[in-house]
N, C-alpha and C positions, 0 to 999 in steps of 0.2 A: 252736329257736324254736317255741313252740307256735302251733298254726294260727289260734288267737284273736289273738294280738302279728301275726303276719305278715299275718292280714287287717285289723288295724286299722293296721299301718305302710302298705299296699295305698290304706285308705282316704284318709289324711293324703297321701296323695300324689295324688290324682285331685282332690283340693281344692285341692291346692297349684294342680296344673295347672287346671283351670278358673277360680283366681283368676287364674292370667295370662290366659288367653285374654279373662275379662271386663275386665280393663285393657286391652290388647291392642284391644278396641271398642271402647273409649274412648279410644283413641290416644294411651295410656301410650308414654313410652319409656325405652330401659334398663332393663327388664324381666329379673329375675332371681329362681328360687327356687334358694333354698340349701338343702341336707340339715342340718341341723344337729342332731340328735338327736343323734350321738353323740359333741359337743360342751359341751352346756347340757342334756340332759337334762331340761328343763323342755316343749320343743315340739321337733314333729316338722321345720317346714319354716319359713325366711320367703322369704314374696314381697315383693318391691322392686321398688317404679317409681314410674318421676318424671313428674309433671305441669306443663303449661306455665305454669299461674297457679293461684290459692285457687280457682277455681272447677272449674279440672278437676278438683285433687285430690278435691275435694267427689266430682264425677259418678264418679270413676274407682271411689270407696270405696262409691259406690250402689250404683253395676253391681256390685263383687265382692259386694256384700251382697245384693243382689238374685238373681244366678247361684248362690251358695254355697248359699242359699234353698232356690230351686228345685230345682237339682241334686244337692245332695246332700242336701237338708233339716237343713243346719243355720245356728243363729244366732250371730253373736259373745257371747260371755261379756262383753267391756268394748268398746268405742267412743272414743277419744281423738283430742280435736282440738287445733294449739298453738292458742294464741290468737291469733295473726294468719294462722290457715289455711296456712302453708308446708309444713304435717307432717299426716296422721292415720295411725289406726292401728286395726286389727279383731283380735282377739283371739278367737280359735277353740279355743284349747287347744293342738289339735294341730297349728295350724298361726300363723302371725303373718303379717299384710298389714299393711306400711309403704309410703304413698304421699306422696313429696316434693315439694318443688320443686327446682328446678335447687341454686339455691344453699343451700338445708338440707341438700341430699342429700350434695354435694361438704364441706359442711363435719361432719357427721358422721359421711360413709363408714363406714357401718353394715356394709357388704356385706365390707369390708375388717377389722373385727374378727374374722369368721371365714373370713378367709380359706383356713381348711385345710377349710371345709365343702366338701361335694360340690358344685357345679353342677350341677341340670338342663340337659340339651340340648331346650332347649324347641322348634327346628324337627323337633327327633326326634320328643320326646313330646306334642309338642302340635300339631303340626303348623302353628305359628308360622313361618312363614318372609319376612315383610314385617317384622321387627321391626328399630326403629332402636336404636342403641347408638350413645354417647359413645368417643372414644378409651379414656378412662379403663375404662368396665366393660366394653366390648368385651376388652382386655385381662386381665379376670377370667374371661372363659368357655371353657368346653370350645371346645379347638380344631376347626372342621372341617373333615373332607374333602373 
C-alpha cells in the first residue's frame, strides 16, 4: 500500500470518528461506524445513529456537518433528507453519515447488510464510553473486555 492510500484510508477514518463523537453531542444513540471499504468499494466508512424525533435527526446531521467542517475541513458532496425527516444522510466520499429514527432505522437495518464490515470500537478510538445501544446493535459490536 502506498503511503498516499494509507494516509488517505488514515484520513477517512478520523472523519468517520469525529462524526460519531459529533452525534455522540447530540445525544445520538446506537452509534456505529462500519469499515466497509473493502466491501462496496465505493466509501471508506458509514457512520449510523439514531435520533429521538425529525428534529434531532436534523441537529445530529448539523453538528457532524458543522465538526467534519472544522476538523477536518471537509464538506458533503450530496445532503439527503426523506421527506418526512425520519432519515438523512451526508455524503463525503470517503465516508457516509446515516442519521435515523427509531423505526427507519430497525426497518432498514442498514448496519445489518454489511454485516461482515469491521466495527469500530468507538470507546477504544474515540474515547466514547457513555454511549447507548439498543439490544439489537449492541449485539453487532466488537465485544469488550
Amino acid at each position: 500500500m502506498t503511503d498516499k492510500i494509507a494516509e488517505q484510508q488514515a484520513f477517512s477514518r478520523e472523519c468517520a470518528i469525529t462524526a460519531a463523537r459529533a452525534a455522540n453531542e447530540k445525544k445520538a444513540t446506537d452509534i456505529m461506524v462500519q469499515e466497509v471499504r473493502d466491501l462496496i468499494g465505493v466509501t471508506d466508512y458509514f457512520v449510523i445513529a439514531t435520533a429521538s424525533n425529525n428534529r434531532q435527526v436534523d441537529a445530529i446531521i448539523d453538528e457532524i456537518e458543522d465538526e467534519l467542517r472544522v476538523q477536518c475541513s471537509i464538506k458533503p458532496t450530496h445532503r439527503e433528507v426523506s421527506p418526512d425527516g425520519s432519515w438523512s444522510l451526508l455524503d463525503y466520499g470517503n465516508i457516509v453519515v446515516h442519521v435515523f429514527m427509531p423505526e427507519t432505522r430497525e426497518f432498514y437495518r442498514l448496519e445489518a447488510l454489511w454485516n461482515d464490515a469491521p466495527v469500530l470500537d468507538l470507546a477504544k478510538e474515540a474515547g466514547l464510553t457513555d454511549l447507548e445501544y439498543s439490544e439489537r446493535i449492541a449485539d453487532l459490536l466488537p465485544q469488550r473486555s
